[in-house]
C-alpha positions in Angstrom: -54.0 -27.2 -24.1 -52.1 -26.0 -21.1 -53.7 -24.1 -18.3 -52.3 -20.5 -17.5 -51.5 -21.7 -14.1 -49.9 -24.8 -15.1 -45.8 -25.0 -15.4 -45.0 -24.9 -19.3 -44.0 -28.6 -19.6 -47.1 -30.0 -18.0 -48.3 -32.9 -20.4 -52.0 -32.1 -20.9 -51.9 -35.8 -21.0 -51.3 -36.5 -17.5 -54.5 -34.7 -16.2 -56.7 -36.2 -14.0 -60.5 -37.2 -14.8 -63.1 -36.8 -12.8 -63.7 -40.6 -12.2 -60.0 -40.8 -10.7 -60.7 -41.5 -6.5 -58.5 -40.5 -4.0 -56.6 -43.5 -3.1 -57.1 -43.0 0.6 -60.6 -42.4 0.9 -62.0 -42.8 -2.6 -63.2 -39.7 -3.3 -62.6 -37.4 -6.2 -59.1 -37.4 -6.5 -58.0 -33.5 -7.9 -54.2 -34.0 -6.7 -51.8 -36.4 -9.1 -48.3 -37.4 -7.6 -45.8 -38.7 -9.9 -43.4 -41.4 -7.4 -40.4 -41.9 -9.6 -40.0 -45.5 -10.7 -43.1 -46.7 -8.0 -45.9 -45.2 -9.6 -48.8 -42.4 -9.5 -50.7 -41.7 -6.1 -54.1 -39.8 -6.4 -55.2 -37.7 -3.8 -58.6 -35.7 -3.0 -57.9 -32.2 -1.7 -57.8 -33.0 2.6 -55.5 -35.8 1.5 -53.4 -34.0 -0.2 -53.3 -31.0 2.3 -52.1 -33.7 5.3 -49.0 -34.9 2.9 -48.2 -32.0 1.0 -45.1 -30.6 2.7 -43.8 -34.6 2.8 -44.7 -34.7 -1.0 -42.7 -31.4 -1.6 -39.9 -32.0 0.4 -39.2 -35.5 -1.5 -39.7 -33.9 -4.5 -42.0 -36.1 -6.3 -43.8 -34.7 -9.3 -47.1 -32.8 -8.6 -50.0 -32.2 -11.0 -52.4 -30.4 -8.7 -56.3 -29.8 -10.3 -57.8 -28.1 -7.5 -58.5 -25.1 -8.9 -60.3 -27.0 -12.0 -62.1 -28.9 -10.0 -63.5 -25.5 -8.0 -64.5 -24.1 -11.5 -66.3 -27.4 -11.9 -68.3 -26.8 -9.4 -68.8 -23.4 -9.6 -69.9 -23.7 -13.3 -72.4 -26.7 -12.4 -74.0 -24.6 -9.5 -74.3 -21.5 -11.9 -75.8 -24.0 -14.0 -78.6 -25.7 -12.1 -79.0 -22.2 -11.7 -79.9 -20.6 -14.3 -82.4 -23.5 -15.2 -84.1 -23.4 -11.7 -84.4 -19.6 -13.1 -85.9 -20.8 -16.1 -88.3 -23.3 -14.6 
């Protein structure tokens, strides 16, 4: 299922799991870039932010999970939460 903010032809199939690492640093990678005939770079979030505008400019493809990855959190925090609450 596509994501409202995701372009129309995303394959849902590309997205990135949470056990993906940042190839950099090794942290939680939320930032896929598609290299055209080299390969797929992951990147976590600071990563991505310090080779964005090199990764636009060339035009490589981008599948960025940022925002999920925010919700993910938020949604776990709301979560431990509500059972501290219920504790």
């Amino acid at each position: 299922m596509r994501r409202p903010w995701e372009p129309p032809d995303a394959d849902p199939h590309d997205a990135i799991d949470r056990c993906d690492r940042c190839d950099a640093c090794g942290a939680t990678a939320c930032v896929r870039v598609t290299v055209a005939h080299e390969g797929i770079l992951l990147f976590c979030d600071p990563h991505y932010r310090v080779h964005e505008s090199a990764i636009v400019t060339a035009g490589y493809g981008v599948r960025d999970e940022r925002r999920t990855l925010d919700e993910d959190i938020a949604l776990a925090l709301a979560l431990a939460r509500a059972l501290d609450s219920a504790a």
